[in-house]
C-alpha positions as a LaTeX table, in Angstrom:
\begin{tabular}{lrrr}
\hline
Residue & $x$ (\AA) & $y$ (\AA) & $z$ (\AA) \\
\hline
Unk1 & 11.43 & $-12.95$ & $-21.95$ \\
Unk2 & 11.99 & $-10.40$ & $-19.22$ \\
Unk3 & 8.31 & $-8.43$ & $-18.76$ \\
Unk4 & 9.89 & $-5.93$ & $-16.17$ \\
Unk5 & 8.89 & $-2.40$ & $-16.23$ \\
Unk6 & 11.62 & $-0.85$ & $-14.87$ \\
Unk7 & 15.06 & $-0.88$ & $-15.95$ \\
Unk8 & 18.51 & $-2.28$ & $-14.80$ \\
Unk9 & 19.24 & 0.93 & $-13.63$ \\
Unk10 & 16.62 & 1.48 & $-11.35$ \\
Unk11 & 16.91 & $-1.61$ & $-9.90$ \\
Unk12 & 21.07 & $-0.87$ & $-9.38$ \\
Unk13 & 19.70 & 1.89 & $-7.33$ \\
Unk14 & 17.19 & 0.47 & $-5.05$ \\
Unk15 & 19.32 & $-2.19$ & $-4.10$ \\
Unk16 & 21.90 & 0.00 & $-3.56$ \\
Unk17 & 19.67 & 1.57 & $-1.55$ \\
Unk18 & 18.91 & $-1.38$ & 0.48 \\
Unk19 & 22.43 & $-2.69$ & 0.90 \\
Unk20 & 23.23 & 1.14 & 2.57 \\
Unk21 & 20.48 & 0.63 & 5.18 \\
Unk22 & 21.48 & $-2.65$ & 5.50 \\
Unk23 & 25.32 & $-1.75$ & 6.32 \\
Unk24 & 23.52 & 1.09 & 9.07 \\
Unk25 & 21.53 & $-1.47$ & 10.68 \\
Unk26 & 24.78 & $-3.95$ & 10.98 \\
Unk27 & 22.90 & $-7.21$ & 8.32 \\
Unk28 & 24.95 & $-9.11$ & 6.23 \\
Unk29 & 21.56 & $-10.64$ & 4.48 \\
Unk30 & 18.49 & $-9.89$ & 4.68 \\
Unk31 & 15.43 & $-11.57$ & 3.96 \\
Unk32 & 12.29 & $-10.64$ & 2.68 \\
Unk33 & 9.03 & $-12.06$ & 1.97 \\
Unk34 & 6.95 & $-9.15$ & 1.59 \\
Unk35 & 5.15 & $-9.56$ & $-2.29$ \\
Unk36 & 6.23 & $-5.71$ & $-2.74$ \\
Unk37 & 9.59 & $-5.62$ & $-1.37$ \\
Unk38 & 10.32 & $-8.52$ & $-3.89$ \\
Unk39 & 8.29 & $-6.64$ & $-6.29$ \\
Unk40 & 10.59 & $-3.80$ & $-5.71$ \\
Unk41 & 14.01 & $-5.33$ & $-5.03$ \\
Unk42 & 13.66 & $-7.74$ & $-8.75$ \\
Unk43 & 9.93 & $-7.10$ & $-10.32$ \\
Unk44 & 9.05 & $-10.53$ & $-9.18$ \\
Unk45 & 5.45 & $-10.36$ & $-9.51$ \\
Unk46 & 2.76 & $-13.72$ & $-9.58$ \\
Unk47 & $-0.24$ & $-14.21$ & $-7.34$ \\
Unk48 & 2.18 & $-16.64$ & $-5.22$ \\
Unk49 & 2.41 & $-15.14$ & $-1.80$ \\
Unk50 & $-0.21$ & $-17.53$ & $-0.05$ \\
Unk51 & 2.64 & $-19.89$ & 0.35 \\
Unk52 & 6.33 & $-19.41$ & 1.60 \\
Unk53 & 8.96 & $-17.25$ & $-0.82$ \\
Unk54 & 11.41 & $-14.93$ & $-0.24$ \\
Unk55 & 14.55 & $-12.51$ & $-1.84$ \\
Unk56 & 17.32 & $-12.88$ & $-0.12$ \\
Unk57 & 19.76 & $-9.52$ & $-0.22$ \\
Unk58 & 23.30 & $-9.69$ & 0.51 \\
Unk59 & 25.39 & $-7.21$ & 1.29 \\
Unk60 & 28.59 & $-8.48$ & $-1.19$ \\
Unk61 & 26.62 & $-10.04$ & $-3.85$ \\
Unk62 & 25.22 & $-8.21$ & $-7.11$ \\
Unk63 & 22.37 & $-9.56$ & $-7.32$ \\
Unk64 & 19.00 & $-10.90$ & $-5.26$ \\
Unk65 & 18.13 & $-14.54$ & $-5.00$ \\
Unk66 & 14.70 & $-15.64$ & $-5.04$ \\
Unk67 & 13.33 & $-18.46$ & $-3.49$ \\
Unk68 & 9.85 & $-20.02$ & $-4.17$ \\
Unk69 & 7.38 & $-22.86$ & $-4.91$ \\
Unk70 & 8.52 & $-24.89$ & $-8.36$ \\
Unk71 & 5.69 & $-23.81$ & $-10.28$ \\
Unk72 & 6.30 & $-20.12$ & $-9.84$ \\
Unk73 & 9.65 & $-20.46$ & $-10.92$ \\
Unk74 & 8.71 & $-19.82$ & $-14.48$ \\
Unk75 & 7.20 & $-16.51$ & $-13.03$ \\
Unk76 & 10.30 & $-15.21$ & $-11.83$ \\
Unk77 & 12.38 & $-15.90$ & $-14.84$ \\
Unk78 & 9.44 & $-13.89$ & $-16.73$ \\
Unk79 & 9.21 & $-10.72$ & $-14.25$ \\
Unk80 & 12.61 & $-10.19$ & $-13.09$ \\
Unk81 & 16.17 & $-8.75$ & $-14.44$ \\
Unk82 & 17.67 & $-12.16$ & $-12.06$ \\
Unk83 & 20.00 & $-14.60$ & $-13.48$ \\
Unk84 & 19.02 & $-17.70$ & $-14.03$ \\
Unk85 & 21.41 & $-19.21$ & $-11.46$ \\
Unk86 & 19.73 & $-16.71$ & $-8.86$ \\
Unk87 & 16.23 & $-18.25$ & $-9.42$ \\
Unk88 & 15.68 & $-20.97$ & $-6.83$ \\
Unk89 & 12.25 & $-23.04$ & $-7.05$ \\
Unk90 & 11.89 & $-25.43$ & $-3.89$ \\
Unk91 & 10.00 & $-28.83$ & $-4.41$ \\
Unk92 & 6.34 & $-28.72$ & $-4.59$ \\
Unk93 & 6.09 & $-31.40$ & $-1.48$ \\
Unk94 & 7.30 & $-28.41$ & 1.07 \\
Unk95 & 4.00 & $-26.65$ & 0.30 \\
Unk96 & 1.53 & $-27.05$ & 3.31 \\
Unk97 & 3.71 & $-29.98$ & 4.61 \\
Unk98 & 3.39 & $-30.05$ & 8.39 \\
Unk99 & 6.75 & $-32.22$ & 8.55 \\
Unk100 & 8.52 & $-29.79$ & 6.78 \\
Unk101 & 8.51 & $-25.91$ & 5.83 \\
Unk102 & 10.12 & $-24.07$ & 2.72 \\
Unk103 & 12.35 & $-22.06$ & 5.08 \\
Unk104 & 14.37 & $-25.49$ & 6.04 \\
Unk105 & 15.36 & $-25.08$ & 2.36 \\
Unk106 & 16.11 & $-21.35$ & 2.12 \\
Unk107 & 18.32 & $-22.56$ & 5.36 \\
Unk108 & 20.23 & $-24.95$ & 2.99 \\
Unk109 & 21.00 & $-22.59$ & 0.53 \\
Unk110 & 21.93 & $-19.82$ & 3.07 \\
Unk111 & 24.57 & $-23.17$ & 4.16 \\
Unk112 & 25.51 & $-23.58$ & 0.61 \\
Unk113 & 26.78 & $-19.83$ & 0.51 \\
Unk114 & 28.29 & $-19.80$ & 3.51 \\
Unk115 & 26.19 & $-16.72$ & 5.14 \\
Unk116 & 25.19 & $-19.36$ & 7.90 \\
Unk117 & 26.78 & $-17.22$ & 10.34 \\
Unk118 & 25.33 & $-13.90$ & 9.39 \\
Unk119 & 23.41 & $-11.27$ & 10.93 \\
Unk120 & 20.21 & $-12.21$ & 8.88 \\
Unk121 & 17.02 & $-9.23$ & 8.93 \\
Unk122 & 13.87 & $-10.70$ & 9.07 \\
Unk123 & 10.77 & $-9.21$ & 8.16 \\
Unk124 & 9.08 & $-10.36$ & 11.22 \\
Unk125 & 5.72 & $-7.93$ & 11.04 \\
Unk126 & 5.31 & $-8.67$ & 7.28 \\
Unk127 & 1.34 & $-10.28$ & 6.56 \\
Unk128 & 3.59 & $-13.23$ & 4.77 \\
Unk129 & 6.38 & $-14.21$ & 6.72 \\
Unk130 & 4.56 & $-16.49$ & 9.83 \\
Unk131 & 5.73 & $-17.25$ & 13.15 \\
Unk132 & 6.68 & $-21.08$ & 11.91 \\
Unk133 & 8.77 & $-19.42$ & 9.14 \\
Unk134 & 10.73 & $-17.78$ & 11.50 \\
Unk135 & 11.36 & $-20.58$ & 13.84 \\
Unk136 & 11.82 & $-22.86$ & 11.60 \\
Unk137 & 14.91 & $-20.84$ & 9.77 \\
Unk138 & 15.99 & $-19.90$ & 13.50 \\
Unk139 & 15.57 & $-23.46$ & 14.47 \\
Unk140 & 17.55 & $-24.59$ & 11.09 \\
Unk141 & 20.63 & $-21.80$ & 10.92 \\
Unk142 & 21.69 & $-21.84$ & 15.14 \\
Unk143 & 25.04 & $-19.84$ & 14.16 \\
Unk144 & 23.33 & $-16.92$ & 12.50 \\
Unk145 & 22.38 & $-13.79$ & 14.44 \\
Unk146 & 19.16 & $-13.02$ & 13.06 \\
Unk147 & 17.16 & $-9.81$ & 13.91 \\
Unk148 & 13.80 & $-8.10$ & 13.38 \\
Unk149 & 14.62 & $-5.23$ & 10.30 \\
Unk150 & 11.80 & $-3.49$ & 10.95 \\
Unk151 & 10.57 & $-2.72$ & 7.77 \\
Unk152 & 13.88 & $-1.51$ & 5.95 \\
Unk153 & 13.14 & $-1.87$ & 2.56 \\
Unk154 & 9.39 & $-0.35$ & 3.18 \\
Unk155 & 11.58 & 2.83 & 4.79 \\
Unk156 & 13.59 & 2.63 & 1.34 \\
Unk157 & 10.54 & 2.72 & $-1.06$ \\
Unk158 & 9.01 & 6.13 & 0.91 \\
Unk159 & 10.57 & 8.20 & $-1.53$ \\
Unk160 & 9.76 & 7.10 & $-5.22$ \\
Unk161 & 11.43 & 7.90 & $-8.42$ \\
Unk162 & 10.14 & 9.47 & $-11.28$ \\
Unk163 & 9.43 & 6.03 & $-12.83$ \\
Unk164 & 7.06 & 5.30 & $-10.24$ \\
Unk165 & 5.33 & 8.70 & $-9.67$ \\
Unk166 & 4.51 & 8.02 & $-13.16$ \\
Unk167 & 2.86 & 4.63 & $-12.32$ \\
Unk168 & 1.27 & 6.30 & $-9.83$ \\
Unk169 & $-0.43$ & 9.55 & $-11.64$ \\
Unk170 & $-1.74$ & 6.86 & $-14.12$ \\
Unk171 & $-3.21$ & 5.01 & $-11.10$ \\
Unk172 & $-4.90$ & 8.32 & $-10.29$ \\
Unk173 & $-6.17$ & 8.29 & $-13.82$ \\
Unk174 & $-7.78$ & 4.59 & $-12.81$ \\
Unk175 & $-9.29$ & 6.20 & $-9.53$ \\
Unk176 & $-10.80$ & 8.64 & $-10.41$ \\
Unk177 & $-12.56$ & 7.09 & $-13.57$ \\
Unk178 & $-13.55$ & 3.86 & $-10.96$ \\
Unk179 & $-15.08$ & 6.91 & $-8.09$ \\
Unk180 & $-17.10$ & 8.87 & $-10.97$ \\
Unk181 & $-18.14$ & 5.48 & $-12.27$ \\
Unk182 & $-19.86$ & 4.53 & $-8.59$ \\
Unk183 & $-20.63$ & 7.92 & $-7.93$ \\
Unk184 & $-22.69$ & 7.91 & $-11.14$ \\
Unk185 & $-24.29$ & 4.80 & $-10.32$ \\
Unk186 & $-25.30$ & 5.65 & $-6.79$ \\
Unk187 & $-28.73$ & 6.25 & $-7.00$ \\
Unk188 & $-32.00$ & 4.94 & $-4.60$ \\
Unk189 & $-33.22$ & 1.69 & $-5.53$ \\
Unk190 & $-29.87$ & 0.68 & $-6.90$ \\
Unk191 & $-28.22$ & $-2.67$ & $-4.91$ \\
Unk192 & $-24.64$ & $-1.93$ & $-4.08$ \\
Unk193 & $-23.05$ & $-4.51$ & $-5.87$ \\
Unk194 & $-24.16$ & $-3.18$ & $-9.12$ \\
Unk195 & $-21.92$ & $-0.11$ & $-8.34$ \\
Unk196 & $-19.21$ & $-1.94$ & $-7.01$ \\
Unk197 & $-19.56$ & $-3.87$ & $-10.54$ \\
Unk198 & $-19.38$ & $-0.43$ & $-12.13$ \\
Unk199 & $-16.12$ & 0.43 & $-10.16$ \\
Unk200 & $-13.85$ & $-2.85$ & $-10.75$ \\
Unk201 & $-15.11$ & $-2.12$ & $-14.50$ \\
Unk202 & $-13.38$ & 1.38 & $-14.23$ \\
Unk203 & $-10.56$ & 0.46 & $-12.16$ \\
Unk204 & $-9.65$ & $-2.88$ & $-14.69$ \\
Unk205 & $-10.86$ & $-1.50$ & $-18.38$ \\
Unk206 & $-8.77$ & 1.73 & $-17.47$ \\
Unk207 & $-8.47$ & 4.03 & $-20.69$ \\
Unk208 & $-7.18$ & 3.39 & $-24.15$ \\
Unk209 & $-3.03$ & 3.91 & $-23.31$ \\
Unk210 & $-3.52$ & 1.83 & $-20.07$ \\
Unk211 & $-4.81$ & $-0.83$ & $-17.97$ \\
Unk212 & $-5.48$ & $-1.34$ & $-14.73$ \\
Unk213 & $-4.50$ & $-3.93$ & $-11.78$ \\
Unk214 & $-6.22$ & $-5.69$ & $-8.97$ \\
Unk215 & $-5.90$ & $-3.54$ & $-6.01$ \\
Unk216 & $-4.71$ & $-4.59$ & $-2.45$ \\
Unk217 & $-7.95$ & $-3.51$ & $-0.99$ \\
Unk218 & $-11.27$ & $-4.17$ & $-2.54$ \\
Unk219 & $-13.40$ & $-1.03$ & $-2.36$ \\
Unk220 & $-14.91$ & $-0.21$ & 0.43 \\
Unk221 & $-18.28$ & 1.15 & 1.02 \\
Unk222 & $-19.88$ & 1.39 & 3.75 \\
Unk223 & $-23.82$ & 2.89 & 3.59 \\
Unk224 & $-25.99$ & 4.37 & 6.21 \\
Unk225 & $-25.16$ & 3.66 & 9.72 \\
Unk226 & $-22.15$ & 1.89 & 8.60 \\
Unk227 & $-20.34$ & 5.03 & 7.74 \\
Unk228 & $-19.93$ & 5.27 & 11.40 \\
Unk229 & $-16.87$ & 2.33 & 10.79 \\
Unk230 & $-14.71$ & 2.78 & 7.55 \\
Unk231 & $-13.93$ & $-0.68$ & 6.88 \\
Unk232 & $-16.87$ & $-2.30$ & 5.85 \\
Unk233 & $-17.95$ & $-3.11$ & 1.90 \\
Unk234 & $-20.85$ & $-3.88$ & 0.00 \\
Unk235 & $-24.40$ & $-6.16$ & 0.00 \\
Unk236 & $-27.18$ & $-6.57$ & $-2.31$ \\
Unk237 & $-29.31$ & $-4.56$ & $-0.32$ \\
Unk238 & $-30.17$ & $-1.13$ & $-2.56$ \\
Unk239 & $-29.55$ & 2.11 & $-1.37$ \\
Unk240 & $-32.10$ & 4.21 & $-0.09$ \\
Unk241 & $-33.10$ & 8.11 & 0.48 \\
Unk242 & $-31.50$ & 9.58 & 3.82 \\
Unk243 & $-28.93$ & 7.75 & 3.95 \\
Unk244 & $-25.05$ & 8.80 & 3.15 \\
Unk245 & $-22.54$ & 6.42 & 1.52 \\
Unk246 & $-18.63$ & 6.15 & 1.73 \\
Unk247 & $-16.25$ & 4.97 & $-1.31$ \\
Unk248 & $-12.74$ & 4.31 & $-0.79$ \\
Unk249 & $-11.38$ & 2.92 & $-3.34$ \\
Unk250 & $-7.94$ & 2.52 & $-5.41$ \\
Unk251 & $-6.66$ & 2.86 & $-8.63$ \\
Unk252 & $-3.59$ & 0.18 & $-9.17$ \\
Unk253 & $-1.45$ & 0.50 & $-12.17$ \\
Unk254 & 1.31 & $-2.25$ & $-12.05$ \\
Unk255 & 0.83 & $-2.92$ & $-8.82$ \\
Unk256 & 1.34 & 1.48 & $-7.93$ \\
Unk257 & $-1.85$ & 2.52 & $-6.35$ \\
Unk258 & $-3.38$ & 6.13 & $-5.74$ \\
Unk259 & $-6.25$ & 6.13 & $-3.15$ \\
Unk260 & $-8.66$ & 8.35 & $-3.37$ \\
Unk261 & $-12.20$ & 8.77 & $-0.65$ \\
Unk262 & $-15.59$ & 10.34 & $-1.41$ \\
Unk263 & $-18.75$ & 10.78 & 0.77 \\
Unk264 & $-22.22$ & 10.84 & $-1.30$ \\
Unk265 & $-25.46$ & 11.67 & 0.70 \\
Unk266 & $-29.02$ & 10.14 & $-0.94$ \\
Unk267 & $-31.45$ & 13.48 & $-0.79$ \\
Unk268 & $-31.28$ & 16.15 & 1.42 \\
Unk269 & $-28.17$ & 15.86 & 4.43 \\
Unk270 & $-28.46$ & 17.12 & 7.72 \\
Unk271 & $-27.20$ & 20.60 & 8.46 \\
Unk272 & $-24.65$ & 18.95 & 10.86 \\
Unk273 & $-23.63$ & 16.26 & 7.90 \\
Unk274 & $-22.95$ & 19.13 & 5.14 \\
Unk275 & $-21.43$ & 21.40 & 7.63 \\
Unk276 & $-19.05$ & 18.38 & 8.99 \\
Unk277 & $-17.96$ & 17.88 & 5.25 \\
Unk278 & $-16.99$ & 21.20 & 4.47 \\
Unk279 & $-14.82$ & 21.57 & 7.89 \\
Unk280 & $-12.81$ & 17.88 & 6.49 \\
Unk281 & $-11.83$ & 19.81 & 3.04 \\
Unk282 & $-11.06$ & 22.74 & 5.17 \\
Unk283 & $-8.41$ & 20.62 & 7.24 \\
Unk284 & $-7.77$ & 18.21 & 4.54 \\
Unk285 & $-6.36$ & 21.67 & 2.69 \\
Unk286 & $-4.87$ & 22.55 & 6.33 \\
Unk287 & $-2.76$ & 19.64 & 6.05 \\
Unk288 & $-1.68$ & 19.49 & 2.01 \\
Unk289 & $-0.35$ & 23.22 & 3.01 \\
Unk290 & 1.96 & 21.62 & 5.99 \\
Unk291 & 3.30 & 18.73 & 3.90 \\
Unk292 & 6.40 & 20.33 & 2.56 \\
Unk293 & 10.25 & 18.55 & 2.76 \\
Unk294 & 11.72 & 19.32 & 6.22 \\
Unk295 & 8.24 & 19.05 & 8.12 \\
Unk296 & 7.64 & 16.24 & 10.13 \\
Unk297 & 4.50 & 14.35 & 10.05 \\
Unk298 & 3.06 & 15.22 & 12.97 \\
Unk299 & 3.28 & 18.68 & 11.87 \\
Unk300 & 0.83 & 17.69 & 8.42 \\
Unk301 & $-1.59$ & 15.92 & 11.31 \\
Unk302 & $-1.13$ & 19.32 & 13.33 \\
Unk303 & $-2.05$ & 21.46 & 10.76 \\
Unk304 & $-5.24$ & 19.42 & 10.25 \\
Unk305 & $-5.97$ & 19.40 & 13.84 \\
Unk306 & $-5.80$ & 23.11 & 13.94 \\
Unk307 & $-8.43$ & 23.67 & 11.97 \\
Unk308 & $-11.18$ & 20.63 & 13.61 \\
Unk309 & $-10.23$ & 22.64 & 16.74 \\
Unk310 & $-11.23$ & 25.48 & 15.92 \\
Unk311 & $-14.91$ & 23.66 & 14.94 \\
Unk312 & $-14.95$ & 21.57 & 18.45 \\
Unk313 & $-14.36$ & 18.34 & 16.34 \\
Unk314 & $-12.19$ & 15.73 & 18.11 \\
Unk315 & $-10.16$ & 12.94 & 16.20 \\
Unk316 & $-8.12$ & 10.70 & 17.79 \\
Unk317 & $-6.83$ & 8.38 & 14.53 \\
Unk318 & $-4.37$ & 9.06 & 12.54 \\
Unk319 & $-4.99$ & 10.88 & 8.96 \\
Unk320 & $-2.83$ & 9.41 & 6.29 \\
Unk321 & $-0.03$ & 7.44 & 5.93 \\
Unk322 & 2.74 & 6.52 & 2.81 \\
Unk323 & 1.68 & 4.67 & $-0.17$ \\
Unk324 & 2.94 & 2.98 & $-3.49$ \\
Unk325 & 3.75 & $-0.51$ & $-4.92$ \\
Unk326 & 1.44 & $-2.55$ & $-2.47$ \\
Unk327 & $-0.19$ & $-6.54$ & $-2.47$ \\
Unk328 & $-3.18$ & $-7.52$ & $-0.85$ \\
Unk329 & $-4.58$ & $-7.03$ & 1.85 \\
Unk330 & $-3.12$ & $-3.42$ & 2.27 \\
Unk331 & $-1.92$ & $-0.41$ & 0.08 \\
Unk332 & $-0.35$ & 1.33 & 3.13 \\
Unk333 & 3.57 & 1.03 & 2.59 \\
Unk334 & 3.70 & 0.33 & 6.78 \\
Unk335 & 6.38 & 3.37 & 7.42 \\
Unk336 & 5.32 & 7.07 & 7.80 \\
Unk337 & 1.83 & 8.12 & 9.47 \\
Unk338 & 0.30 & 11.62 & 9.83 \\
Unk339 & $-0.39$ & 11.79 & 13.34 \\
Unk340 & 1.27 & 13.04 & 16.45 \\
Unk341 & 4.28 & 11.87 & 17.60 \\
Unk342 & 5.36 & 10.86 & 14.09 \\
Unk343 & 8.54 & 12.58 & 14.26 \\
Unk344 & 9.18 & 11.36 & 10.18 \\
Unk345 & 11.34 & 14.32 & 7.92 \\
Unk346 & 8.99 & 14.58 & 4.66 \\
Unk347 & 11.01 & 14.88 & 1.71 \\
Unk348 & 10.59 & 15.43 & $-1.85$ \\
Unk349 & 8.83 & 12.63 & $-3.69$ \\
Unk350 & 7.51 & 10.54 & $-0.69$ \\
Unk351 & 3.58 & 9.93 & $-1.38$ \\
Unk352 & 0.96 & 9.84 & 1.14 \\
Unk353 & $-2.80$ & 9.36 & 1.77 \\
Unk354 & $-4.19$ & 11.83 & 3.80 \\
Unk355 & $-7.43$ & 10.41 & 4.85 \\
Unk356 & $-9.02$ & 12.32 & 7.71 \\
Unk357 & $-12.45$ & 10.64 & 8.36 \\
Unk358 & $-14.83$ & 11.75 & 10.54 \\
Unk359 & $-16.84$ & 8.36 & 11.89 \\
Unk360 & $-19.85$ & 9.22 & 14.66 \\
Unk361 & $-22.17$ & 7.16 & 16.24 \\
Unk362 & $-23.89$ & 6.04 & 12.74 \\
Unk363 & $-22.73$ & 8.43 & 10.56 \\
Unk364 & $-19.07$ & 9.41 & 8.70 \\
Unk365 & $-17.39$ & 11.62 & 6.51 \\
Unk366 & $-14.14$ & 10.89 & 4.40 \\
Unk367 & $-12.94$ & 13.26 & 1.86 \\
Unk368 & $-9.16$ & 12.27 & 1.05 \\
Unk369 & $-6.16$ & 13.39 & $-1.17$ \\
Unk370 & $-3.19$ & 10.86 & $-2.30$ \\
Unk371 & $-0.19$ & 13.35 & $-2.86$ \\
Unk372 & 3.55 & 14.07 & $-3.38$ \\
Unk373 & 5.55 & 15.87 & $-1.22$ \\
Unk374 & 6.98 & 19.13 & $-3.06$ \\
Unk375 & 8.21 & 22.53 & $-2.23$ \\
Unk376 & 4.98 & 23.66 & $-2.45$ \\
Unk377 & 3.20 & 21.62 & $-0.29$ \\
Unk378 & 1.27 & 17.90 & $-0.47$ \\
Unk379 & $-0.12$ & 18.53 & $-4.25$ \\
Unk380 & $-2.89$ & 15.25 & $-4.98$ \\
Unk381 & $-2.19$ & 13.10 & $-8.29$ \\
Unk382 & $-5.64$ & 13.82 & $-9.12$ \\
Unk383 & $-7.70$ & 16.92 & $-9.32$ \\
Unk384 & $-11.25$ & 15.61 & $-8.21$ \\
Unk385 & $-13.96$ & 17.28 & $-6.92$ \\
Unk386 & $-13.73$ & 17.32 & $-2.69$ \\
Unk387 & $-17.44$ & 18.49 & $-2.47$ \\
Unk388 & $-20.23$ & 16.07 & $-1.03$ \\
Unk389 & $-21.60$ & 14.49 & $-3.41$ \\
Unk390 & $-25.64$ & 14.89 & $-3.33$ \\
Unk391 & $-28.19$ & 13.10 & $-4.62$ \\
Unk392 & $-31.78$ & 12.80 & $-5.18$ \\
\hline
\end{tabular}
């Protein structure tokens, strides 16, 4: 029983896809071991990627292989369109083994084939792939040419097909039920885990046609001073009046996520606070305008900077960055960014997260849109309110 969600055919293309930038960047295989490139390349999908696997690509063969631990095996014969003969479990005594390391046997099969003398793509600056897998499959394969990729199949996924943009505008669905769930909740008095209990309710139970996923980051929500740093999430300490809060969170839908950030203030904000608020939907508007097919990115990042200018706000951080299928610990897709210098082409159907946060010394603003790139600008999967939120 295959439980893929995608079809042959859109797998055909995407790894025709992959083989083309393969044959520009000169591999014969490549190998990945990023959860969503495997996701991507065969629907492999199993909570699995704390230990070594892989999908091997090559150029002259029809089909991926996967390699993993023996127990997952079963996974990948449920999730993927693979043949049988193309599922490869290694034996459970090469997980965590310090005398010997699952990529000695993805070097034995690459021997089997005869690719032992390729020019192999690794996915060096993948969260999954450590620096003992790669000397150890160096170490094991001394006739191959091996090579950094540098993130081909990520560079592949930037533009999405209609089967995932529709992943993805149900993922907005998710979001923005999970940020009006914690936006309700938000209230003095209230501890902050009770809302974040209130969110992963939203972002799981979904809606009647649809259920959600786990997301690759947990929601974030910095309170008070710690708005000054994005990154930070949740206590049991309650929230109190004067104080603003930050959500970021994520809806996930099959592993697609839409992001989506709101900034709530607890009573009455500061002039400087509201005013600061309004100028980030001002320039977050700036920038949706810019993001049209044939800009760059730094041109969606100029845009925004225009307008802060003009308001004697400085940011030196970028403001968004490509999204889609993603695993923990990050739903950024690790290609495009809006910022200068990014000299990236938009075109149609690649998806970004323009997130232009304002953090000060003890206080920050974020007020984001997750959009497509069309002829008519950046237009958000979700149409949800960019005011701050205040409350008594």
């Amino acid at each position: 029983m295959r439980t893929s969600y995608f079809d042959a055919a859109e797998f055909a293309q995407r790894r025709a896809k992959v083989k083309a930038a393969m044959a520009t960047a000169g591999l014969d295989l490549l190998l990945c071991a990023d959860p969503a490139n495997m996701d991507y390349l065969t629907g492999y999908k199993g909570w699995s990627f704390y230990v070594p696997q892989c999908v091997l690509v090559h150029a002259e063969e029809p089909h991926p292989v996967w390699i993993g631990r023996g127990q997952d095996g079963a996974a990948a014969h449920l999730t993927t369109d693979l043949p049988a003969d193309h599922i490869l479990p290694y034996p459970d005594d090469y997980v965590q083994n310090r005398a010997r390391h699952p990529m000695s046997f993805v070097a034995d099969y690459i021997r089997t084939r005869g690719w032992h003398k390729a020019r192999i793509g690794l996915e060096m600056d993948a969260y999954y792939f450590s620096g003992r897998a790669a000397d150890t499959i160096s170490a094991d394969l001394p006739d191959a040419r091996f090579t950094d990729c540098d993130h081909l199949v990520n560079w592949v996924r930037i533009v999405k097909s209609s089967a995932e943009l529709r992943y993805i505008r149900e993922a907005a669905v998710l979001v923005g039920r999970a940020m009006r769930a914690g936006l309700d909740r938000i209230a003095p008095g209230v501890r902050q885990c009770d809302v974040v209990a209130e969110i992963y309710r939203a972002q799981v139970r979904g809606t009647d046609e649809f259920g959600g996923d786990y997301t690759a980051i947990c929601p974030l929500l910095p309170s008070g001073e710690g708005t000054g740093t994005p990154h930070l999430t949740w206590s049991d300490e309650t929230y109190k009046t004067g104080e603003p809060i930050i959500l970021e969170l994520a809806g996930s839908r099959l592993g697609y996520h839409c992001p989506m950030a709101r900034t709530a203030y607890l009573g009455t904000p500061p002039a400087r606070f509201s005013d600061t608020a309004k100028i980030v939907a001002e320039g977050l508007h700036a920038a949706l305008a810019a993001a049209r097919p044939g800009a760059t990115a730094a041109a969606v990042e100029a845009a925004w900077r225009g307008v802060i200018a003009r308001h004697g706000i400085r940011k030196e951080s970028r403001i968004g960055y490509s999204f889609g299928l993603a695993y923990p610990p990050d739903w950024g897709e690790h290609t495009a960014s809006l910022r200068p210098g990014d000299d990236t082409v938009l075109a149609t159907d690649m998806t970004f997260h323009c997130i232009p946060g304002i953090w000060e010394d003890g206080w920050g603003i974020e007020i984001s849109a997750a959009f497509a790139v069309t002829d008519k600008g950046g237009v958000p999967f979700y149409d949800f309110p960019e005011d701050l939120v205040v409350k008594a």
